[in-house]
C-alpha positions as CSV (number, residue, x, y, z in Angstrom):
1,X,30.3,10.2,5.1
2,X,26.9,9.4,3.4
3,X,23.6,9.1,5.3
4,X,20.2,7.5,4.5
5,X,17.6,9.7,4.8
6,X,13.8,9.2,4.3
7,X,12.2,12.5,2.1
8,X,9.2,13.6,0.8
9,X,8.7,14.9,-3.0
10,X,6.0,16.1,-4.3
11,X,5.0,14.5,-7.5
12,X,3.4,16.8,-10.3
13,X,0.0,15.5,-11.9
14,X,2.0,15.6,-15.4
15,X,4.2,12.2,-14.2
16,X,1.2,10.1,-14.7
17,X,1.1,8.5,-11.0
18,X,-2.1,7.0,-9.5
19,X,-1.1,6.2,-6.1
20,X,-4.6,6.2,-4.2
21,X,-4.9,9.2,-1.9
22,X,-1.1,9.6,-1.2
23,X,0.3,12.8,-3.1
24,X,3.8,12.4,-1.6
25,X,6.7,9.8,-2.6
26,X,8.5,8.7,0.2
27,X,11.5,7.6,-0.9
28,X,14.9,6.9,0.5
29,X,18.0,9.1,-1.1
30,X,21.4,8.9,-0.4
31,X,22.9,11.9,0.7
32,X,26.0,13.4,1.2
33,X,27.1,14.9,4.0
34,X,29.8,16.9,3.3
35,X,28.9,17.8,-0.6
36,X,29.0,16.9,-4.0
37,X,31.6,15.8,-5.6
38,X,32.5,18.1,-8.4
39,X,31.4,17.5,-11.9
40,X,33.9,16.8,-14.4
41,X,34.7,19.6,-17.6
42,X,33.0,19.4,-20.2
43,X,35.3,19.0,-22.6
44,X,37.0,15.8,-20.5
45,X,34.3,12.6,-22.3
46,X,33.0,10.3,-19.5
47,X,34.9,7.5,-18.4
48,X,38.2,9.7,-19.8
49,X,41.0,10.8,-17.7
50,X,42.5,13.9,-17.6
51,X,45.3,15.3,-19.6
52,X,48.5,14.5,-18.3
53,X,50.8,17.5,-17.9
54,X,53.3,17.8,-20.6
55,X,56.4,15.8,-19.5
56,X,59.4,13.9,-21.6
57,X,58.2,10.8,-22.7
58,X,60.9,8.8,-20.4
59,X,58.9,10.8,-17.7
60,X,55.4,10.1,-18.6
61,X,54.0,7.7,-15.2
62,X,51.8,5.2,-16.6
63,X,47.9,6.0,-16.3
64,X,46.1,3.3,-14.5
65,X,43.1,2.2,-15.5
66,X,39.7,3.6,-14.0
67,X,37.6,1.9,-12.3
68,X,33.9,1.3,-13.4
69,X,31.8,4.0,-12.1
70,X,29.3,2.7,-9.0
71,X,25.8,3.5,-10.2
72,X,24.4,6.4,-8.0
73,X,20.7,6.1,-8.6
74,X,18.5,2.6,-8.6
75,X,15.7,4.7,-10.1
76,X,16.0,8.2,-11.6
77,X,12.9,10.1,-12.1
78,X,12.6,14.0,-12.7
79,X,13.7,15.4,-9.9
80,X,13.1,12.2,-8.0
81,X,16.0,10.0,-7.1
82,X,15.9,6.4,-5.6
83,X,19.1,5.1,-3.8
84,X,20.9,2.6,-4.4
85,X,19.2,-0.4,-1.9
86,X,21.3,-1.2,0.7
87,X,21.5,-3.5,4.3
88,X,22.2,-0.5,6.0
89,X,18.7,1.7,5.3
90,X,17.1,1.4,8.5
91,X,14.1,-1.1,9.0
92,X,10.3,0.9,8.7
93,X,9.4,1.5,12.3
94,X,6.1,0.7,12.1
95,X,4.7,-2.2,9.7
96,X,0.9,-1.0,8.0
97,X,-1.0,0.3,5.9
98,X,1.6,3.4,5.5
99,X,4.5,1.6,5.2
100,X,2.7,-0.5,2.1
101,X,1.7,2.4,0.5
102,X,5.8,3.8,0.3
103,X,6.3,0.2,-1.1
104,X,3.3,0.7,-3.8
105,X,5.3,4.2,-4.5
106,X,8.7,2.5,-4.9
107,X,7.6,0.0,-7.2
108,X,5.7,2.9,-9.5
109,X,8.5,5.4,-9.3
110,X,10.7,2.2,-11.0
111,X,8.7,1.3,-13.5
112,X,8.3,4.6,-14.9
113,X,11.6,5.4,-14.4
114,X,12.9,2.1,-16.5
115,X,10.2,2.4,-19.4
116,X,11.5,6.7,-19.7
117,X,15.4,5.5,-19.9
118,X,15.7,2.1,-20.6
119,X,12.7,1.3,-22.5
120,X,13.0,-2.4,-23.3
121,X,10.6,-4.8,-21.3
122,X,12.9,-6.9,-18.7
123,X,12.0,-9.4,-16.0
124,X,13.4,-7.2,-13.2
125,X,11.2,-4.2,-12.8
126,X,8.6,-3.6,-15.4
127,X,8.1,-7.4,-16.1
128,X,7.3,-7.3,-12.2
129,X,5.5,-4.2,-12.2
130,X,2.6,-5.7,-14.6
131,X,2.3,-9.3,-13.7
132,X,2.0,-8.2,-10.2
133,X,0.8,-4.4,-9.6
134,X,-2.3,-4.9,-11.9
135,X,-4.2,-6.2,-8.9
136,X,-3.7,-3.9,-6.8
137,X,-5.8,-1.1,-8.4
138,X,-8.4,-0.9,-5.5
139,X,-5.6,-0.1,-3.2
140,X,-3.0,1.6,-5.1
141,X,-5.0,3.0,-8.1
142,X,-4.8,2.0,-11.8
143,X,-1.7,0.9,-12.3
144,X,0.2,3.0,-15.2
145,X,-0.8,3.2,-18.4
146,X,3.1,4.9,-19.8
147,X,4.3,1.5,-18.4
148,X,1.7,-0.4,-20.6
149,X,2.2,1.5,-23.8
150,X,6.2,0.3,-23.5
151,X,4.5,-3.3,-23.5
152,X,2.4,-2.7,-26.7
153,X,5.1,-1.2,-28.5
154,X,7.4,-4.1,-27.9
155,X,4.9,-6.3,-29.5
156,X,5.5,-7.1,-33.0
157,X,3.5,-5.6,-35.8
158,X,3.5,-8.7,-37.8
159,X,3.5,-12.2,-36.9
160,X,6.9,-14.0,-38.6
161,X,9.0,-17.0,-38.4
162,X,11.9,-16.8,-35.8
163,X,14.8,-19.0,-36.4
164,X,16.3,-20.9,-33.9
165,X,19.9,-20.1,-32.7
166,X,23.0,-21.9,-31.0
167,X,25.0,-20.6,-28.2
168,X,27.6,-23.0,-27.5
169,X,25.8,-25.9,-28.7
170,X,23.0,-25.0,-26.3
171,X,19.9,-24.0,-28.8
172,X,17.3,-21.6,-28.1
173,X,15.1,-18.5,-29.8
174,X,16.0,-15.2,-29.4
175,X,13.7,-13.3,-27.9
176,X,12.2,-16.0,-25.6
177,X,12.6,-14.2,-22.3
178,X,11.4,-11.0,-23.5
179,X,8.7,-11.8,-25.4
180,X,7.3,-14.0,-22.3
181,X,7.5,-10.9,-19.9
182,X,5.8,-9.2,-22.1
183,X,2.9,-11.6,-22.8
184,X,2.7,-12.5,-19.1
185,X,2.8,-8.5,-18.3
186,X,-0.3,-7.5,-20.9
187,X,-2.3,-10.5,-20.4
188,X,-2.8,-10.0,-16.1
189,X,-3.5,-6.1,-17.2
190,X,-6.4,-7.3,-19.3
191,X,-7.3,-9.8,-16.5
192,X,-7.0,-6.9,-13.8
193,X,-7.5,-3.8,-15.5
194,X,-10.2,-3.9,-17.9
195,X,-11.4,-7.8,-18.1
196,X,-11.3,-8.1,-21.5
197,X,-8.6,-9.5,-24.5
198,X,-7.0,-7.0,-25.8
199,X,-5.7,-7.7,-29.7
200,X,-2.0,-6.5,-28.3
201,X,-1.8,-8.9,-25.6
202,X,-2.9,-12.1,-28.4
203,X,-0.4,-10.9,-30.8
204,X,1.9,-11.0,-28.2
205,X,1.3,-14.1,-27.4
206,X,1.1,-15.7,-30.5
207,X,4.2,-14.0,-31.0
208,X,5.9,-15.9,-27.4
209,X,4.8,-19.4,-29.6
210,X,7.1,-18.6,-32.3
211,X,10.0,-18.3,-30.0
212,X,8.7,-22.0,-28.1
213,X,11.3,-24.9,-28.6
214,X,10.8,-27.8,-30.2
215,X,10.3,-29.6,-27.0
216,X,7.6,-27.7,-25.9
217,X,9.6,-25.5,-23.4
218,X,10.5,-22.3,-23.3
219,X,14.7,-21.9,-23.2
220,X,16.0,-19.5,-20.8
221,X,18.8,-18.3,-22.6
222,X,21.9,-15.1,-21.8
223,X,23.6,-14.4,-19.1
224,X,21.7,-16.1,-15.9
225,X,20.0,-13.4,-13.6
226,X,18.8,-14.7,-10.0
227,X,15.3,-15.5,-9.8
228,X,13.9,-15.0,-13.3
229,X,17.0,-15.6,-16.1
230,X,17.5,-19.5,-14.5
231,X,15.8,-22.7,-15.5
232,X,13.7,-23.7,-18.1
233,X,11.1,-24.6,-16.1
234,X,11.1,-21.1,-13.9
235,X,10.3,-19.4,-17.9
236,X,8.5,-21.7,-19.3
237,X,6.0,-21.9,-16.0
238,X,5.7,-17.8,-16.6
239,X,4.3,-18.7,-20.5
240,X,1.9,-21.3,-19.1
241,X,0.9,-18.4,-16.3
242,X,0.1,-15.6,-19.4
243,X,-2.1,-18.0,-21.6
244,X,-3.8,-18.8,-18.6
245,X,-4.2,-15.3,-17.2
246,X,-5.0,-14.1,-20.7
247,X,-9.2,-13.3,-20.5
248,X,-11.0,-16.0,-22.7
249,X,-7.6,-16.4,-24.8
250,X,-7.3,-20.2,-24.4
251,X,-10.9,-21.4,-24.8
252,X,-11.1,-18.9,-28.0
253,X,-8.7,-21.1,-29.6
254,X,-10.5,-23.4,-32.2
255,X,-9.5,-26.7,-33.4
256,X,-11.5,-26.0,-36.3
257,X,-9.5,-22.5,-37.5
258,X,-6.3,-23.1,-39.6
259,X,-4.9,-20.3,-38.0
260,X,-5.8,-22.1,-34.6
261,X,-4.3,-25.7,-35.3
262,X,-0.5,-24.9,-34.8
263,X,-0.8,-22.8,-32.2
264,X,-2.7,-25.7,-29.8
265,X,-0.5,-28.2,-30.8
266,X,2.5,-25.7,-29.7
267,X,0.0,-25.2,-26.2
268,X,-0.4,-28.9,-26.1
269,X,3.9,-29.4,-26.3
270,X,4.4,-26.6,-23.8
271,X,1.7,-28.7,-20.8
272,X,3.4,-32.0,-22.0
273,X,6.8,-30.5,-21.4
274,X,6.0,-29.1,-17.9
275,X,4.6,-32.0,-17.2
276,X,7.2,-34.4,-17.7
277,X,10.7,-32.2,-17.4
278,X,12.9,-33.5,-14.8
279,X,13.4,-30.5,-12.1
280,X,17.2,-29.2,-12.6
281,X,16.8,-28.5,-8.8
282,X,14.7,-27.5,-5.5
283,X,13.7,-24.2,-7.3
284,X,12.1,-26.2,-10.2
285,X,9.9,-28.9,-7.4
286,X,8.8,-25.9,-5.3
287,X,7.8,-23.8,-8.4
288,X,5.3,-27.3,-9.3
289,X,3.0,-25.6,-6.4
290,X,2.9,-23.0,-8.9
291,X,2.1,-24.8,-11.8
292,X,-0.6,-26.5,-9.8
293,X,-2.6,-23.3,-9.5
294,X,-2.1,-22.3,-13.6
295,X,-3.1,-26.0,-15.0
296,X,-3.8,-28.2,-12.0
297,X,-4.1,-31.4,-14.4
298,X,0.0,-31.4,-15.0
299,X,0.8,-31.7,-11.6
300,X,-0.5,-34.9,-9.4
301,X,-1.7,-34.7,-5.4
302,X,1.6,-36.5,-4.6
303,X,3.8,-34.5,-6.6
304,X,2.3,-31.2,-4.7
305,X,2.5,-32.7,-1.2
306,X,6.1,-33.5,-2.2
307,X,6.8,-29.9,-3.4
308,X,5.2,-28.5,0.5
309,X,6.7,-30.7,2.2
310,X,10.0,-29.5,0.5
311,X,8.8,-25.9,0.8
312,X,8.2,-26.5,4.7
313,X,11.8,-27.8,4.9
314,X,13.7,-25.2,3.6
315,X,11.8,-22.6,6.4
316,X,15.0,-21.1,8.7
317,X,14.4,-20.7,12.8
318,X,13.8,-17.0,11.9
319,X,10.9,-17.7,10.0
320,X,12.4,-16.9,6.7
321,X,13.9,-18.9,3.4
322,X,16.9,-18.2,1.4
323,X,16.6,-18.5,-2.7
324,X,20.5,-19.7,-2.3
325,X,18.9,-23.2,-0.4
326,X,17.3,-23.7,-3.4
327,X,19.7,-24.8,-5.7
328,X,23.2,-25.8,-6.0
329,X,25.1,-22.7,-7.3
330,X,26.1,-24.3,-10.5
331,X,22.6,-25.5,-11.2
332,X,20.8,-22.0,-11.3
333,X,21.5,-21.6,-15.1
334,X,23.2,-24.1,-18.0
335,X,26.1,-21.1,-18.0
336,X,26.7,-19.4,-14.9
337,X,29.2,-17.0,-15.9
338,X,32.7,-16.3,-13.0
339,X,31.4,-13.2,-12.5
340,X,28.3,-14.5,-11.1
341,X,30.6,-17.5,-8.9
342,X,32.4,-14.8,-7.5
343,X,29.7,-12.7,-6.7
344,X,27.7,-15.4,-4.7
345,X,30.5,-17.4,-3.4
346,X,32.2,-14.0,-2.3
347,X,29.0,-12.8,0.0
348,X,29.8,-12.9,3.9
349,X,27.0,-15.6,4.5
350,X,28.0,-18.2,1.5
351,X,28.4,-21.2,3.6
352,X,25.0,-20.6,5.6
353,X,23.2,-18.3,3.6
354,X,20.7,-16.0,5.7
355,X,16.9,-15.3,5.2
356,X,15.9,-13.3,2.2
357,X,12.9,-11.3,1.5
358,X,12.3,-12.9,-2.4
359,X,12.1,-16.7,-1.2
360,X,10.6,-15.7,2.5
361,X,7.9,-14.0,0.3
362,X,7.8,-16.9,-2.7
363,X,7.8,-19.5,-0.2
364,X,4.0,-18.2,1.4
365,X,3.1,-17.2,-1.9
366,X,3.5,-20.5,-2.7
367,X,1.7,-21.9,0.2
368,X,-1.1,-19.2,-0.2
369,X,-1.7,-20.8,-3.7
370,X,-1.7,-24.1,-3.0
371,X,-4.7,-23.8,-0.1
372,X,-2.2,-23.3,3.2
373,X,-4.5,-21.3,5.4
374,X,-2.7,-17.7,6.6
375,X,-3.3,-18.6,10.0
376,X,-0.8,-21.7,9.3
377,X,2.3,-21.0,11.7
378,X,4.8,-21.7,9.1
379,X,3.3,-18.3,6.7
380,X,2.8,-16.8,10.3
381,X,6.0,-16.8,11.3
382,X,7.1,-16.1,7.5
383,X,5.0,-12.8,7.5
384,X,6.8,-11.8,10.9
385,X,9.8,-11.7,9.1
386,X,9.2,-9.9,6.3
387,X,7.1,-7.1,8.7
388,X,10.7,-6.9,10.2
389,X,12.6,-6.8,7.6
390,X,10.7,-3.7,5.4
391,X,12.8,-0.7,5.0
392,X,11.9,3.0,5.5
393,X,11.6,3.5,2.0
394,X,9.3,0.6,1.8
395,X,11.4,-1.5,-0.2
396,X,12.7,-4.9,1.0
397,X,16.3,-5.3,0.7
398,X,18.3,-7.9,-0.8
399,X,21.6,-8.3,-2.0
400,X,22.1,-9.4,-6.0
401,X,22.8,-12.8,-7.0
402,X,23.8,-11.9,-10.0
403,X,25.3,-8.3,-10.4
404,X,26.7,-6.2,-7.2
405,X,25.6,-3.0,-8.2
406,X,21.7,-1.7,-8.7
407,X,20.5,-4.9,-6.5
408,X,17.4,-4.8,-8.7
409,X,16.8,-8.2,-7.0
410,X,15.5,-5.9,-4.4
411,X,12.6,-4.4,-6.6
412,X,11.5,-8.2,-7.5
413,X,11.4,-9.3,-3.5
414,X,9.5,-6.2,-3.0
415,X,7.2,-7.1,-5.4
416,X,6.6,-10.4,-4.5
417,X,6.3,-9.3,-0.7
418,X,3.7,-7.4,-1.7
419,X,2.0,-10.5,-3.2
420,X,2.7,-12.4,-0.1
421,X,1.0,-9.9,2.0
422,X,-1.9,-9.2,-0.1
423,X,-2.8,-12.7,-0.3
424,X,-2.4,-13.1,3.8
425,X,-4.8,-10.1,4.4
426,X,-2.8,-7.4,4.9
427,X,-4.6,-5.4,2.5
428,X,-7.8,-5.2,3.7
429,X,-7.2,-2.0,5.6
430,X,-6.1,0.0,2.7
431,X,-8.7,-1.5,0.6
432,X,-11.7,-0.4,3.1
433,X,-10.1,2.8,3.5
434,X,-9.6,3.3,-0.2
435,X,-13.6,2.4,-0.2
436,X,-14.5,4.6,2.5
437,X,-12.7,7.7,1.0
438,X,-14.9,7.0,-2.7
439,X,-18.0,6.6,-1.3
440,X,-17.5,10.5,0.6
C-alpha cells in the first residue's frame, strides 16, 4: 500500500536554487509502506526477463510480454524525488503565502531536473519555467540561470536555411515548436531578468523565422500534446508573444538594413496570418484575448467582446473551466493519434468533463489581460476554486490529455495558476515580505 507523504529536504547551496528565504523543499514523495521492491541483477538488462529454467523445448511456457514500466518519479533531482501527481495527494490545508512558495519550489525542482536529464527545451516544463517564472524574481528569487544556459545552447551558432518538410501531405519546418519555446523562454528573461537584448535571444529568434511557413504562421507539427502541441494559432500566438516580449527587439528592426528587410516582411506575414486565420475551435477564439494584449491592432473591440463573452460561458457552477469544453476532441490537433482518443475518451468524466486547474487558471488569465477587474465575480469565484484545489506539495493536479503517465500537464496548470494568482494580487504578501526581509 503506498501513501502520500509531504517531506522536507534540505537542498545544498551547490544545486543552484534561489527560492527567497525558504531553505527547505517541500515536496510530495510517494512512499512505500511496506518496502522496496527489490532491484533487479545486474547482469539481467532492463526491460529483459529472466532466464527461463532449462526445460525440453516441447516444455518451454511461452514468455509473455512485459509490460511498460510506470514512471516512478515526475522529477528526479539528487537526492530529491517528486512523485508522480496524482487526484489522490491531499488538498494544501491552508491556501497563502506558504503554500505558493512549495508551488515556486515544485516548479524549480522541475526545471532543473529536466534541463540535468533531458536536456532538450520542451513546452511542458522548462518552456513554462521561463516564459512564466522570470517574473517572479521579487518573490521567488532569480529564477535559474543552469535552466537558461540549456536555452542558449540550443540556439544555433549560425543562422541557415531550414527546408520545409511533409508529413502526410501536411507541410511544416522542423524545429518550429522548439525553436519557438525557446525564443519565447530567453526573450521574457531579458524582459524580467536583466532588461536588456541579449545577442542569444535575437539569434534565436531570427532563427524561429527560418522555421515560419509560407503563410505567415507557425505549424504545430508531431504528435499533439494538450495545451501547447495543438493548433496553429495556439504556436503561432507564442512567436508573436516572444518578438513582442523581446526588449527593444522589434523597433530595432530597420527597413533600411538588408539583413532587416526579410525578416519584417516574415513579422508582417506572421500579424497578417493571426489576423485573418479562421479559429479551428473555442481554444483558438478565447486565445484572440490573448493576442489582444501582444498586438492589440490584429484583433478588433468586437472580436474581443466575442472571445469574453465565450470565455464567461464556458465558466462551470463550481467556479472552474475544463480545457476539454474547448474543443471538439478531434479538433485539438490536424492528427490526433488513438492513443490520445483512448486516453481522453477513456477518463471517468468524458461525457461531462469536470473543472481543471489549466483552463480555471487560463480562463482569469485571460480576463486579467484583457482589463476584467479581480474583484469581477466570475475570476472570484475562479480563484476559489483553484485555492481549493492546490495540493500539499503545492502543485495543482491534472490528469494528461495526452499521455497517462508523468501528467506533466500538471507542471503547465501549476504554472499558469501561478500566473493567475499573481496577476489577482495574491502575491503581494510574499512580495512585502520578501521587501521587508532585504531592507533588515
Amino acid at each position: 500500500m503506498n501513501s502520500t507523504v509531504a517531506l522536507h529536504v534540505l537542498l545544498p547551496r551547490s544545486s543552484g536554487f534561489r527560492l527567497g528565504l525558504a531553505a527547505w523543499a517541500i515536496l510530495s514523495l510517494s512512499v512505500a509502506a511496506h518496502g522496496q521492491t527489490p532491484p533487479k541483477p545486474a547482469s539481467q538488462a532492463p526491460g529483459s526477463q529472466p532466464p527461463a529454467s532449462p526445460q525440453p523445448a516441447a516444455q518451454t511456457p511461452a514468455l509473455a510480454k512485459p509490460a511498460p514500466a510506470k514512471p516512478e518519479w515526475q522529477y528526479q533531482l539528487d537526492d530529491v524525488r517528486v512523485s508522480i501527481p496524482s487526484a489522490d495527494e491531499p488538498r494544501v490545508k491552508t491556501f497563502g503565502p506558504e503554500s505558493l512558495r512549495a508551488a515556486a519550489k515544485y516548479l524549480e525542482v522541475g526545471a532543473l531536473s529536466w534541463v540535468r536529464s533531458k536536456t532538450c527545451v520542451n513546452c511542458h516544463t522548462t518552456g513554462p519555467y521561463m516564459s512564466e517564472y522570470t517574473a517572479w524574481s521579487r518573490q521567488f528569487g532569480k529564477p535559474n540561470e543552469e535552466v537558461r544556459a540549456n536555452f542558449v545552447k540550443a540556439v544555433p551558432d549560425e543562422l541557415k536555411v531550414v527546408k520545409e518538410g511533409d508529413k502526410d501531405g501536411h507541410k511544416h519546418y522542423p524545429g518550429a515548436t522548439s525553436s519557438v519555446w525557446r525564443s519565447l523562454g530567453l526573450a521574457e528573461w531579458d524582459r524580467h531578468v536583466t532588461g536588456k537584448l541579449s545577442e542569444a535571444t535575437e539569434r534565436s529568434l531570427r532563427d524561429m523565422f527560418q522555421r515560419q511557413s509560407g503563410n505567415g504562421a507557425f505549424v504545430s507539427h508531431g504528435e499533439v500534446e494538450i495545451p501547447h502541441i495543438t493548433t496553429d494559432f495556439e504556436l503561432s500566438l507564442q512567436a508573436a508573444r516572444a518578438i513582442t516580449a523581446a526588449p527593444g527587439w522589434l523597433a530595432g528592426l530597420k527597413d533600411t538594413d538588408p539583413k532587416d528587410t526579410a525578416l519584417l516582411a516574415r513579422v508582417a506575414k506572421l500579424k497578417q496570418w493571426l489576423r485573418t486565420a479562421p479559429p479551428t475551435n473555442d481554444f483558438d477564439r478565447v486565445l484572440k484575448l490573448q493576442l489582444a494584449r501582444y498586438l492589440p491592432e490584429l484583433v478588433s473591440e468586437s472580436e474581443r467582446a466575442a472571445a469574453l463573452t465565450l470565455l464567461a460561458s464556458k465558466q462551470h457552477p463550481d467556479g472552474g473551466w475544463s480545457t476539454r469544453d474547448m474543443s471538439p476532441l478531434d479538433d485539438w490537433h490536424f492528427e490526433m493519434s488513438e492513443k490520445v482518443l483512448e486516453l481522453v475518451k477513456g477518463l471517468p468524466d468524458a461525457a461531462h468533463p469536470q473543472s481543471d486547474a489549466y483552463m480555471t487558471s487560463l480562463a482569469i488569465v485571460l480576463m486579467r489581460q484583457t482589463g476584467v477587474p479581480a474583484s469581477d465575480p466570475r475570476i472570484q469565484r475562479g480563484l476559489a476554486w483553484l485555492k481549493r484545489e492546490q495540493r500539499e506539495s503545492g502543485r495543482w493536479w491534472m490528469h494528461s490529455l495526452y499521455r497517462g503517465n508523468y501528467h506533466y500537464i500538471t507542471y503547465i496548470a501549476t504554472v499558469e495558476a501561478m500566473k493567475a494568482l499573481d496577476l489577482c494580487g495574491e502575491f503581494d504578501t510574499i512580495s512585502a515580505d520578501a521587501v521587508s526581509a532585504n531592507a533588515k
